[in-house]
N, C-alpha and C positions, 0 to 999 in steps of 0.2 A: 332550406330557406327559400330557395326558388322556387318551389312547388306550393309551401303557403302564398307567397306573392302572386302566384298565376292564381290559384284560386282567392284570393283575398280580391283581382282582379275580373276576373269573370264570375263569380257567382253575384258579388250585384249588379252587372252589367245584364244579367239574366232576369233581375228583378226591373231595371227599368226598360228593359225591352217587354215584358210584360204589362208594365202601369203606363207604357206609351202605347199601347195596341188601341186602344181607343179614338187615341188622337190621331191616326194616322190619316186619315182625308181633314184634317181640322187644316183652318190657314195659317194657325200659329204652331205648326206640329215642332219644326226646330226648335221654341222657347218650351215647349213641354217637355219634348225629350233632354234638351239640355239640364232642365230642372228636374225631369225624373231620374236623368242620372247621377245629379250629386246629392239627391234627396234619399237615391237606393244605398249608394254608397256610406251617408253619415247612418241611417237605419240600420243596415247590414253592421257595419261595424261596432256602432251602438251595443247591439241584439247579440252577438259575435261576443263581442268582449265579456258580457256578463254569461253567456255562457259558456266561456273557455275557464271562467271561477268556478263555474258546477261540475263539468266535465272534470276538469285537474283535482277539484276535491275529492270527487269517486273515483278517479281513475278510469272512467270511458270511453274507449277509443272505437267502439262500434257504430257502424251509419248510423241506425235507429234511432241510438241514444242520442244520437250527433241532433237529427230532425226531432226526435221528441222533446228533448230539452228547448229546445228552439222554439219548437212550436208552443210550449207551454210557455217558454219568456215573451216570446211577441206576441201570444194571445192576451197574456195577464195583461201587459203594458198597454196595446191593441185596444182594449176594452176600458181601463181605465183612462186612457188620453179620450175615446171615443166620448166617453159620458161626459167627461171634465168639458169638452168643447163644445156640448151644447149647453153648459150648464148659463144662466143666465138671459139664455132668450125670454120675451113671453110667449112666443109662438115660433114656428119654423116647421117647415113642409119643404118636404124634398123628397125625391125617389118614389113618390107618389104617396108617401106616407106625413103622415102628420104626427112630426117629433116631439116636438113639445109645445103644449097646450096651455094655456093660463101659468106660464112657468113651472110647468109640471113634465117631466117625460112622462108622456105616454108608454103604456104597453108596447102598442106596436112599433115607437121609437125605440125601445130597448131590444124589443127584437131584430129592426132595423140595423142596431151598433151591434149587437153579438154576430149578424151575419155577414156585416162587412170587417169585424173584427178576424172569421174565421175563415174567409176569403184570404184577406190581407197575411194571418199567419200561413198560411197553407203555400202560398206563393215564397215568403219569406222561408219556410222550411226547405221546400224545392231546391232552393238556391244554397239551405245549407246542405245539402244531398250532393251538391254540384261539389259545392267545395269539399266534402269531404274524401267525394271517387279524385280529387285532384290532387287536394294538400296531405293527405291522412290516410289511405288506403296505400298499405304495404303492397307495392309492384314484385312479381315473382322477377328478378332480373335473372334469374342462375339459368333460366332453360337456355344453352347455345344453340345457333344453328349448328345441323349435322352437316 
């Protein structure tokens, strides 16, 4: 049980040291990282929770599995919140691209949400990799010193 809560603990700590990198010369970096850390923390656990249902139904306790589940639930999710939240604009421009047009995503809005979608999973997976060498990786304890 301790070893899940160290890892339950640092792997999204890992995630908002990541989504605060940006902010780091900003003058509000405190209120970001504050915010990126309980923002990582409800996501990770979120992301977490629904895949400890898949894992325990297969029975997988392998890293991979660990990251690829993960990364398939937060990309799925990832992409659907991503289109859901621009739904409704007439127009919106960001990141140099133009999202959505006469209330229409654009093409290269949709490509725009798949590539921050698979940024955003890829980071989130990472972190399940962290927690897995933590909480879930069988330690050989039998070797003694001689």
């Amino acid at each position: 049980m301790k070893r899940i809560a160290l890892g339950v603990f640092f792997a999204p700590l890992l995630i908002a040291i990541i989504w605060t990198i940006p902010y780091w010369e900003h003058s509000a970096l405190n209120f970001w990282a504050l915010f990126n850390i309980i923002s990582a923390y409800v996501v990770f656990l979120f992301f977490a929770g629904i895949c400890h249902l898949i894992l325990k139904a297969y029975g997988w306790k392998k890293w991979w599995q660990y990251t690829l589940v993960m990364f398939l639930i937060s990309f799925l999710l990832n992409v659907i919140f991503s289109i859901y939240s621009v739904a409704g604009y007439d127009r919106l421009f960001y990141s140099q691209t133009l999202v959505v047009e006469f209330g229409q995503i654009t093409n290269a809005g949709y490509l725009l949400k798949l590539r921050e979608s698979i940024i955003s999973s890829l980071i989130i997976s990472v972190a399940m990799v962290l927690f897995w060498f933590i909480a879930v990786h069988e330690r050989n304890d039998s070797v003694k010193n001689a």
